[in-house]
N, C-alpha and C positions, 0 to 999 in steps of 0.2 A: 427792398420793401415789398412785403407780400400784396397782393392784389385783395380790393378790400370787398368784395364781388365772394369768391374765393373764402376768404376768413370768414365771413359772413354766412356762406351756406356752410362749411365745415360744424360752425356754432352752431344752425339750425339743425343740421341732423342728430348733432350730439346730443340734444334738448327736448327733439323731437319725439325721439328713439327710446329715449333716456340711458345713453348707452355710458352708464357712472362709471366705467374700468377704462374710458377711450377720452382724451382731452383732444377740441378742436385741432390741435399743431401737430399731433400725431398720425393725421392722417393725411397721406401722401394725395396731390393731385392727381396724380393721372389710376390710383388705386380701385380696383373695381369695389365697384359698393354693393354689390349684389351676387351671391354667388360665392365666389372665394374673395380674399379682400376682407372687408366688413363684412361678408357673411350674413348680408342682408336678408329678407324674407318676403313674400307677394305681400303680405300683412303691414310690414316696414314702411315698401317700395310706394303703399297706398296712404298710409301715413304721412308720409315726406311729400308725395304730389299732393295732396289735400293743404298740408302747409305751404307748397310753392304757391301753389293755386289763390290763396288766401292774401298771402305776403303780396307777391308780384303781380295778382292780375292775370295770371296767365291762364290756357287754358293744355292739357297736356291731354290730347282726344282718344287714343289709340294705345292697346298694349304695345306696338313695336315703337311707337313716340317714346312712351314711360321709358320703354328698356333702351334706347337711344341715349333719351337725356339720361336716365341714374346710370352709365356705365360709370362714368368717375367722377369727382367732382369737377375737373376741366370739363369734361363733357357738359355737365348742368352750369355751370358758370357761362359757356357759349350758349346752352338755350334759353337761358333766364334774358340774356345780352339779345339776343334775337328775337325774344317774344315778349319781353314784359316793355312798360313802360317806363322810359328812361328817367322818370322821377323818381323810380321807384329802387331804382338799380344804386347801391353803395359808392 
């Protein structure tokens, strides 16, 4: 059974992004989302922290945080776990 943390943020970037050629299942956990990978963009990357930020509560301060947490979605699944409030978390 997939981690529901995981499913959850795959759905939010999909939605986010509006990325209509890419379905949540098809993108691999540990797949970089910025860069090669998803082929993200600074533009996206600010997208998607606005949504974390909003969702979880969290606060992502620093470009080297952002590019931290967005390496892949394992990556952001650990800092959402680390930084948000556990209510808030799937």
């Amino acid at each position: 059974m997939a981690d529901l943390l995981t499913q959850r943020l795959k759905c939010m970037i999909v939605e986010t992004l509006h990325l209509e050629d890419i379905q949540p299942e098809q993108i691999a956990d540990d797949e970089a989302l910025i860069g090669t990978g998803l082929s993200l963009d600074s533009i996206d990357a600010l997208e998607l922290v606005v949504r974390l930020e909003k969702e979880f509560g969290i606060k992502i301060a620093t470009s080297e945080e952002s590019k931290a947490a967005l390496a892949s979605v394992s990556s952001l699944a650990a800092f959402v776990r680390k930084r948000a409030d556990p209510a808030k978390i799937p």
